[in-house]
C-alpha positions in Angstrom: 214.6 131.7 0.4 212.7 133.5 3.4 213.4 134.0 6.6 210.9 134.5 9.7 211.4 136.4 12.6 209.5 137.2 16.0 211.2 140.0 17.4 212.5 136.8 16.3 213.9 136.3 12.6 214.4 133.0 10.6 216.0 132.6 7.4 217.9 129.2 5.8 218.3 128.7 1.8 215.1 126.7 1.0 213.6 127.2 4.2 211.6 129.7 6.5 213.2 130.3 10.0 211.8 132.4 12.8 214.2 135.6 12.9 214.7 138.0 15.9 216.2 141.8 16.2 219.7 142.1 15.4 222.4 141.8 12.6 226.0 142.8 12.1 227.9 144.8 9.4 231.1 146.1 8.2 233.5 145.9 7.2 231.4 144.8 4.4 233.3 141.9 3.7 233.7 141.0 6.8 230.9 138.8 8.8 232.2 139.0 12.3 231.4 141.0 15.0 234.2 143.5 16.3 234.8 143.7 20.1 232.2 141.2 21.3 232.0 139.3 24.3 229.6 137.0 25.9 227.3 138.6 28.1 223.7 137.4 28.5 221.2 134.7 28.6 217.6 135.1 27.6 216.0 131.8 27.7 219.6 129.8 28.0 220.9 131.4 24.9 223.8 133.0 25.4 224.4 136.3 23.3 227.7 137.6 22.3 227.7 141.7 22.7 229.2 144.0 20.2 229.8 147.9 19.7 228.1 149.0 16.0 227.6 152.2 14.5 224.9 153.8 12.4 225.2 157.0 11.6 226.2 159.2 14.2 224.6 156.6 16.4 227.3 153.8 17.8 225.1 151.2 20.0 226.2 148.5 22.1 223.8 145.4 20.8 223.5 141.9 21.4 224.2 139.6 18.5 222.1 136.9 16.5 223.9 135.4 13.9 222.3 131.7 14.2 219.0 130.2 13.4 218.2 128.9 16.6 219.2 132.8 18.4 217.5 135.1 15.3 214.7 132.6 16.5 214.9 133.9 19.9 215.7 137.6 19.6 214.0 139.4 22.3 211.1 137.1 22.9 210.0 137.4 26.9 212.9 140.1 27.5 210.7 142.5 29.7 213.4 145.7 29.1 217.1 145.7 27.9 220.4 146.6 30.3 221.1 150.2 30.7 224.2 149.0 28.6 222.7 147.9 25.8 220.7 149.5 23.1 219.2 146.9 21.0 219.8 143.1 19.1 221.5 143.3 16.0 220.5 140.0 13.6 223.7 138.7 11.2 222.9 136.5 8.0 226.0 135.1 5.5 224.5 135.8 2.7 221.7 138.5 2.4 218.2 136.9 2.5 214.7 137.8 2.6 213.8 137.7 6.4 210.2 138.3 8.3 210.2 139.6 12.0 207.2 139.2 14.3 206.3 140.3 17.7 204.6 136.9 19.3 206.1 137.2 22.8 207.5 140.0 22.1 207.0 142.3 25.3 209.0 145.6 24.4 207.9 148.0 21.3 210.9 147.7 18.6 212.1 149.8 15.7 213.7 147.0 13.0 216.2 148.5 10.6 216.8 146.7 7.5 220.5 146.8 5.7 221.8 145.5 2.6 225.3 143.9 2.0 226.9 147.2 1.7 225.5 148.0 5.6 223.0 150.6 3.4 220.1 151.2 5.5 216.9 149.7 3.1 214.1 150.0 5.5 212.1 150.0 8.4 209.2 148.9 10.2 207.9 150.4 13.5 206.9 147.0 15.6 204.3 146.6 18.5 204.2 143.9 20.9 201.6 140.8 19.8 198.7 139.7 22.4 195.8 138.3 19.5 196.8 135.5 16.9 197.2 135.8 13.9 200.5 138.2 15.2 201.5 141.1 12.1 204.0 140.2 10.4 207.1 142.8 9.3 208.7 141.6 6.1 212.7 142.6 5.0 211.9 144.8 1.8 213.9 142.5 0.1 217.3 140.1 0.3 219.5 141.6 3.9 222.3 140.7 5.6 221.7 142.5 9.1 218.3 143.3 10.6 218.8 146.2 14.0 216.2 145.8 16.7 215.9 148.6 19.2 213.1 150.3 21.2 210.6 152.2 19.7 211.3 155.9 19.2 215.1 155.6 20.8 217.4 155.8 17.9 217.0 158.1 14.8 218.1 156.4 11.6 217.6 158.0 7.9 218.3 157.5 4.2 222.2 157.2 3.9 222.8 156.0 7.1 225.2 152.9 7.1 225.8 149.9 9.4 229.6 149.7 10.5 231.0 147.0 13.4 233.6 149.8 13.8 232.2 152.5 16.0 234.6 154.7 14.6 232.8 154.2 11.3 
């Protein structure tokens, strides 16, 4: 099973789907998203907002937890809110996901975590203008993928994904 992303990220047993920044985590368990609330629309999606935290970091983040929105992600969005600090991409079941930048207009940082909310990875992620767009592969099965810009947040080896800002 793969999954495929541009600024997007797809996954679906059996099948490749475009994925997008974002995911959600902890409790580990648990697969929905504490304190969210519907706040945007980028390209007539509508994406639920909820307060993470990584680390010492807690982020306010939009929320993909669908095929058709980790398709999305932040395709055409030309900056994000003062309010919110990145897209946060939710799978069921951790899959192996691939996130491009095709219409991508912002420079991300993608964080990878496992089903614990263990941080497994990274990939520093330009905007696309020439096809064949780079690719940025999960390194291997996830259950949330965090999009934010380039350089803003500092994550390291250790830090964990939690839906409860308090940790």
């Amino acid at each position: 099973m793969l999954a495929l992303a541009a600024c997007s990220g797809t996954t679906s047993p059996g099948q490749t789907e475009p994925v997008s920044p974002g995911t959600t985590a902890a409790p580990v368990a648990d697969t929905t998203v504490v304190d969210t609330t519907v706040t945007t629309v980028v390209d007539g999606l509508q994406f639920d907002t909820a307060e993470v935290a990584v680390g010492a970091n807690e982020l306010r983040v939009w929320v993909a937890d669908n095929p058709t929105e980790r398709s999305q992600g932040l395709r055409r969005v030309e900056e994000l809110p003062a309010e919110i600090d990145g897209m946060l991409f939710v799978w069921e079941t951790p899959t192996p996901a691939v996130f491009g930048m095709k219409d991508t207009l912002i420079p991300l940082d993608v964080w990878f975590f496992d089903e614990e909310g263990a941080l497994t990875g990274t990939h520093a992620m330009t905007p696309c203008n020439d096809e064949p767009c780079v690719t940025y592969p999960t390194p291997g099965p996830v259950r949330w993928a965090l999009e934010t810009p380039l350089g803003v947040v500092e994550l390291g080896e250790g830090d964990r994904l939690s839906t409860s800002p308090s940790g």
